[in-house]
N, C-alpha and C positions, 0 to 999 in steps of 0.2 A: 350530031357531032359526038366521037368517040370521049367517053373520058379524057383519053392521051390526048386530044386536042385540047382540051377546057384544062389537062394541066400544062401544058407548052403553053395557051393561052394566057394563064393566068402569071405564067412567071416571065411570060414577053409583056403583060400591061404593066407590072410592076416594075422591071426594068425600063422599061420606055417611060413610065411615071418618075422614076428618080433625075433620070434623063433630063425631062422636061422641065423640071422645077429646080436643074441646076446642082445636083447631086444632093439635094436637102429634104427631106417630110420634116411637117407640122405636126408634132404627139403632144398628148397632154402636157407632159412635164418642159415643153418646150421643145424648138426646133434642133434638128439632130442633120449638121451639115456635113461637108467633105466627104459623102458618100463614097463606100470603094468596097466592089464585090470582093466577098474575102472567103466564101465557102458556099459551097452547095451539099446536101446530101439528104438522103432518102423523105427528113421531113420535112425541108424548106430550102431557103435561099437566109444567107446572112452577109451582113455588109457590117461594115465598119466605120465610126463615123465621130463624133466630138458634139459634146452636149455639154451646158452648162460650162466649157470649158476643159471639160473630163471624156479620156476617151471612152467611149463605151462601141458594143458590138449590139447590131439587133436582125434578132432569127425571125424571119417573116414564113407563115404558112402556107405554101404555094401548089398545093396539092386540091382535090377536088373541093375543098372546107367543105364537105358537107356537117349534119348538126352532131355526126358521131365525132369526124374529126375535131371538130374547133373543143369538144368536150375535151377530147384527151389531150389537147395543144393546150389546154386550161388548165389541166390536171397538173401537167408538164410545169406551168409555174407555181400555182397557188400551193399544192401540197409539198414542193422545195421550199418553198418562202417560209411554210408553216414551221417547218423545222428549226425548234429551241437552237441544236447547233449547228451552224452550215460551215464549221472548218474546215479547208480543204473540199467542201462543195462549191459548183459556180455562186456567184454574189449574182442573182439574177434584181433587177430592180424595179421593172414595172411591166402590168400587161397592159397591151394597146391596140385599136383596132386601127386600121386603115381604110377609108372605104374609096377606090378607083373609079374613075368615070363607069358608066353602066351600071354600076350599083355594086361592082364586086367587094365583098370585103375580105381583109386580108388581115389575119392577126397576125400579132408581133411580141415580141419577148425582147423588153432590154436589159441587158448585159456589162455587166464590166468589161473591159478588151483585156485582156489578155499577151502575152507576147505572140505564144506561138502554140503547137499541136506536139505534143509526145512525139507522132509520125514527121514533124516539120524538123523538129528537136533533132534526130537522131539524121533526116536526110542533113540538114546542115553541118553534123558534128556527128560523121559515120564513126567517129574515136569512141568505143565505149569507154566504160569504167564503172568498178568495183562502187565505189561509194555512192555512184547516181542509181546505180543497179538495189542497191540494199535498201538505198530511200523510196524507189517507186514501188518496192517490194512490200515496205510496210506502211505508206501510202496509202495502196490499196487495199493491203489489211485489216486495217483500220477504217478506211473510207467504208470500206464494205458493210465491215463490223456495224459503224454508226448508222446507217441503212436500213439495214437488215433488220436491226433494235426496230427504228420506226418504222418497220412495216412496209418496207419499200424493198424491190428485187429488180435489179437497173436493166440487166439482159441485151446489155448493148456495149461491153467493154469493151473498146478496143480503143487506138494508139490516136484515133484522131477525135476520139470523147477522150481526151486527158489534156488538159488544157498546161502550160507549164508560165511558170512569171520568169521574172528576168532573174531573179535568186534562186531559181532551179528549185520550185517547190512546186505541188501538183496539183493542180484540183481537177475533179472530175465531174464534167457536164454531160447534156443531152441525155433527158428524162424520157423523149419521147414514145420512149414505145417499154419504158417501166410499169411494173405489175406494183398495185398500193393496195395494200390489207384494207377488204371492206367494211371492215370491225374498223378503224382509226380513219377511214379518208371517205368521205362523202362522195367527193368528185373522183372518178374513180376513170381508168383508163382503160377503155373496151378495146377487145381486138376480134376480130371473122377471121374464120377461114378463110388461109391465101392470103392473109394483108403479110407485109414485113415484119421478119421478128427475128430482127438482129442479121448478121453477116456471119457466111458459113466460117470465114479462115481462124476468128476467133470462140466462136458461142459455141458450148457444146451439144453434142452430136442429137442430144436427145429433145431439143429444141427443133431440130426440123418435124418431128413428127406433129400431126395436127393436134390440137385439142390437149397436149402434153400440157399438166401442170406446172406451171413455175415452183420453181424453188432455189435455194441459195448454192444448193452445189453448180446452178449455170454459172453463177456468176463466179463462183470458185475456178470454175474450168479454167474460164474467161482472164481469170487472172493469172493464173500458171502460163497460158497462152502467151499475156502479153509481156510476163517478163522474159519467157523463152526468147520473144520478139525483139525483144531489145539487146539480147544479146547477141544473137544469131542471125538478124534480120527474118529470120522467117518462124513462122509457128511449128508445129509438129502434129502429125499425123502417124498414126501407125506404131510401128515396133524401132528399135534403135534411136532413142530418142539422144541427142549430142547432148551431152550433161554440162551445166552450167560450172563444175570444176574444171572444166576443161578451159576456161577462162580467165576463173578467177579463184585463188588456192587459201583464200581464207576461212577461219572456222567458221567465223558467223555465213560464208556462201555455200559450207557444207550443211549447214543445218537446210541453209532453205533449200538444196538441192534435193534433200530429201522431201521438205513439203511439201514442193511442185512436182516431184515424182509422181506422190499418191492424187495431188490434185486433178493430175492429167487423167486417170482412168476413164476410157470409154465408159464405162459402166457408173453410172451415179453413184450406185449402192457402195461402190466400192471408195469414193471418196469421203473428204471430210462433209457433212451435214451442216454444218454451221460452221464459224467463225469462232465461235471457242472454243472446235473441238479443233482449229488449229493452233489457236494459241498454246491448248493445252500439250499438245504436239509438242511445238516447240520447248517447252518448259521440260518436257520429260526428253529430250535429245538432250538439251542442255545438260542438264544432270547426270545423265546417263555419261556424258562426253565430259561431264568438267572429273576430274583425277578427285579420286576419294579422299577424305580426310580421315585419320584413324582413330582421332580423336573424338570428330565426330559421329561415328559410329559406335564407338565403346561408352560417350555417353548417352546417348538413344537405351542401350541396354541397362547403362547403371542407372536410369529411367525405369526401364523393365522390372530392375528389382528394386527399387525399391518402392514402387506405385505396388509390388507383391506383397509383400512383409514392410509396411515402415518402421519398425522395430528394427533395421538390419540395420540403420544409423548406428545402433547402439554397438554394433560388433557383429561377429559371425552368428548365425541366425538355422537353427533344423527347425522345419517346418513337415507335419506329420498329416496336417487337416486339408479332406479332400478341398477345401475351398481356397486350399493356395495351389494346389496344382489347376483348378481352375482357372484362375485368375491369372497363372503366367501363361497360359495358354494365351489367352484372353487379350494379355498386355504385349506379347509378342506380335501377335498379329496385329492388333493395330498400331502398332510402329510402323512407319516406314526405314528401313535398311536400304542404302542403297547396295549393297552386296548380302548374299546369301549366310545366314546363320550357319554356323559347322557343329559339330556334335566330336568330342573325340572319346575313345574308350582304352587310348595306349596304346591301340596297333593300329594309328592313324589315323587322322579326320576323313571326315567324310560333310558334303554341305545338303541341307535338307532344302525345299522349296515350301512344306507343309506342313501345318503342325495342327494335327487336330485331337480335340478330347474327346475320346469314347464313352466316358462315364464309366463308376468303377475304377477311381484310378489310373484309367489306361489312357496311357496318347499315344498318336499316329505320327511318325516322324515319318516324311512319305509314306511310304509303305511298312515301316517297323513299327510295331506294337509293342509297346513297353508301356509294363506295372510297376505303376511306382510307389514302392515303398515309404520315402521320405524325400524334400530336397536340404541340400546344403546351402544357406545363400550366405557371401560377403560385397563390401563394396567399401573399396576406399582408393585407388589411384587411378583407378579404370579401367588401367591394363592387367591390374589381378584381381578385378572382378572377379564372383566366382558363380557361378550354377554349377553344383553337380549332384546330379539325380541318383539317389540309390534306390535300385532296379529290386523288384520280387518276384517272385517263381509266377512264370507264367503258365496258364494251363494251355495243350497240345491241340492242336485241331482234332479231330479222330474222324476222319473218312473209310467209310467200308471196312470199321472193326482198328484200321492202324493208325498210330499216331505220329502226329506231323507237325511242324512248325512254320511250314509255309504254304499257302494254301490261298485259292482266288476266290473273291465269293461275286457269285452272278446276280447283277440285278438288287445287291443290300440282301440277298436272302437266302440263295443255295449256295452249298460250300462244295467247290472240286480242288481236286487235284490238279497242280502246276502244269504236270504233262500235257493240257489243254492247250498251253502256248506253244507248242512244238507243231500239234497238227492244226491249231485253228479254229478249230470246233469245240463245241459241249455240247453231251447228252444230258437233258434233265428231264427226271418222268416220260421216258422213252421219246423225246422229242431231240433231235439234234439241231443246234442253233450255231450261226456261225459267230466268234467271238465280235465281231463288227460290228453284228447288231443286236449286241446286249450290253448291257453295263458292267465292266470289269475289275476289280479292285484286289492287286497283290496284298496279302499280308505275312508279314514274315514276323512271328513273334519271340523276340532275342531273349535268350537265355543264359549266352557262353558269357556273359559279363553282370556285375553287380553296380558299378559304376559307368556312369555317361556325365561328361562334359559337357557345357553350351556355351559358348560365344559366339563374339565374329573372328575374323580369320586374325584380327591384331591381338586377342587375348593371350596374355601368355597360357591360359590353361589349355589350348588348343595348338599351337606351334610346334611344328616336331621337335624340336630341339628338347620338348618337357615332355614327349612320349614316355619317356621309361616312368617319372613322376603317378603317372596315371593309372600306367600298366602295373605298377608295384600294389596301388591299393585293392588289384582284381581278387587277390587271394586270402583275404580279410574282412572281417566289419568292422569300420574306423570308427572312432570316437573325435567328441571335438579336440583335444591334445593332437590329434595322426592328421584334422584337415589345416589346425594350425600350420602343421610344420608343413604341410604341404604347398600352404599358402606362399610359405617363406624360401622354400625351393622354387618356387617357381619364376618370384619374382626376378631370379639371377640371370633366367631369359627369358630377351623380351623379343618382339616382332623387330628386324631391322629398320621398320619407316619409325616403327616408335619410340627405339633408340635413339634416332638422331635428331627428333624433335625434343627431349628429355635434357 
């Protein structure tokens, strides 16, 4: 007798058994009457039924139970159950054997019932919407999330493992053919080559190959899949994927339109890794997408200075000792800004991405090298914060005898001339290497100015409207009386968001 007969076999005795005894089995916990097939799929047969007076659902094994199977159909409850939280997991309730005339036995998993299936969900109520959309979204987010934690990779997500209650909340069943970390779970669920592992329309791609290691970005695919599915009725394959804006024009359904973008990637590598590198995702869109505050930015810096000099409480503050120009390095960068720091000199700002110290004095505003002679620091309303650096002679590169101010250096160690970015190439030690594949670093070291400004873009000391302010002190060495008054000029303009906050 073929397999396929002993399982047609096995899932006609157990049907003709419920038959026979009147739509009811005798389980431990009591009889379990009103039988009524209510699903089939790849690991069993389940019915639907009233016990103790409670409805409940029981998933029977009807497959060859050999002793690999009945282990993993074991796995499938005991290591659920184990789990401290099962919110929004099935409430599974007991395991049970059944044993059939000829000796068959048939294990069983009882279940809470349910209303319906995610898939039953939507053929009933083809009407989407936005708010069921954003709930299954982070649902599974989360369901994943709490999984993943324990050691569990489900590898079977799709529309009819989403069980839904009658208050439109989700939970997500059918463990069977899940991967359990064998460091946390004894009973562990084995799979051979060729057995089932999952459905192509949702699991991704890299699941059909054999012997592929599980990992969390299947399930990741698998969920980008199924909210695609819910909205679209159908999943996505390929290029031109219809974007879930096209649905629905809210911000929070732009954010996720993006997460399920990068989730979709054919290529693993290319999606999120984990569940909190989408979290994290989301946090930084958000940010990125909620509108700056100026205030909050200006105090992030009046942070800056004064975690530099605490002394500048007291008033306007010249600091001379290489250990505060360290330090504002130091304290700049680890701020987070959510916009770019500007630098102005009087004929214009310009916003840096980089701020690095060279030692000596010197930092790298991207690519500009500046010696600093001393800083100016004040702080009192926020918006006339002050940084402003005063700059000292810098010395000149000197390549092949001439001297130069801006100059690339290959590699941290040989100095060429710029004209290398014209053709692409450098010669060094008779060897010509293309710039592509060497390490490259512009330095351009400023000298036309004695003065540099920092803020963010709301500082008045940055705002063109106070260029000229800045540009006046190029042809001078000020004293503190020249950055007083400078202070006091400035304040007359301000940034117009921060005017109208004021």
């Amino acid at each position: 007798m073929s397999k396929e007969d002993v399982d047609i076999n096995l899932l006609t005795r157990l049907r003709r058994f419920v038959k026979q005894n009147k739509k009811s089995v005798i389980l431990s916990l009591g009889e379990v009457s009103n039988l009524k097939e209510i699903g089939q799929g790849g690991n069993g047969l389940v019915y639907g039924g009233v016990q103790n007076n409670h409805e409940v659902a029981i998933k029977f094994l009807v497959e060859d139970n050999s002793e690999r199977k009945i282990k993993r159909f074991k796995a499938e409850y005991f290591n659920i159950v184990l789990l401290e939280d099962r919110n929004n997991i099935v409430n599974y309730i007991n395991y049970e054997e059944l044993f059939l005339e000829g000796g068959y036995l048939v294990p069983a998993i009882i279940m809470k019932r349910y209303d319906k299936s995610l898939k039953k969900m939507r053929s009933d109520t083809p009407e989407i919407n936005e708010e069921t959309f954003i709930k299954l979204f982070y649902f599974l987010l989360n369901t994943l999330h709490k999984i993943h934690q324990n050691g569990i990779i489900h590898r079977d997500i799709k529309p009819e493992n989403i069980l839904v209650t009658k208050e439109i909340d989700f939970v997500l069943t059918d463990f069977g053919i899940a991967n359990y970390n064998p460091e946390l779970y004894t009973l562990k669920a084995e799979t051979v080559v060729g057995e089932r592992l999952a459905n192509y329309e949702f699991s991704a791609p890299e699941q059909a190959i054999k012997g592929v290691v599980p990992a969390h970005s299947m399930d990741i695919y698998a969920l980008a899949q199924v909210c695609q599915w819910y909205v679209f009725g159908t999943t996505h394959r390929g290029t031109n994927r219809r974007r879930i804006t096209d649905a629905f024009k809210s911000e929070e359904v732009e954010v996720i339109e993006i997460v399920l973008n990068k989730c979709l990637y054919n290529d693993h590598e290319q999606r999120y890794q984990n569940i909190d590198d989408v979290y994290k995702h989301i946090t930084e869109i958000k940010e990125l997408r909620r509108k700056v505050d100026p205030f909050e930015e200006m105090n992030i810096l009046n942070d800056v200075i004064s975690a530099t000099c605490p002394s500048v409480s007291e008033g306007l503050q010249f600091v001379e000792d290489e250990k505060y120009i360290k330090r504002l390095v130091e304290n700049i960068n680890n701020r987070k800004f959510r916009c770019k720091l500007e630098y102005n000199t009087g004929m214009g700002d310009s916003s840096f991405s980089n701020l690095t110290y060279l030692g000596n004095r010197t930092v790298l505003l991207d690519y500009r090298e500046v010696k600093i002679k001393g800083i100016w620091l004040y702080t009192n309303s926020g918006y006339d914060d002050l940084i402003l650096i005063e700059i000292d002679e810098n010395e000149p590169f000197v390549i092949n005898g001439n001297e130069t101010y801006y100059a690339l250096i290959i590699n941290d160690e040989h100095i060429v001339g710029p004209h290398c970015l014209n053709s692409g190439y450098v010669e060094i030690e008779d060897q010509v290497y293309s710039l592509k594949d060497v390490k490259v670093d512009e330095y351009y070291r400023v000298n036309e100015y004695k003065y540099i400004s920092i803020g963010t873009n709301f500082h008045s000391s940055i705002i063109p409207a106070n260029d000229s302010l800045l540009n006046d002190l190029q042809d001078k060495r000020i004293i503190k009386k020249d950055v007083h008054n400078l202070i006091r000029n400035l304040r007359r303009n301000k940034h117009r968001e921060v005017g109208y906050r004021l």
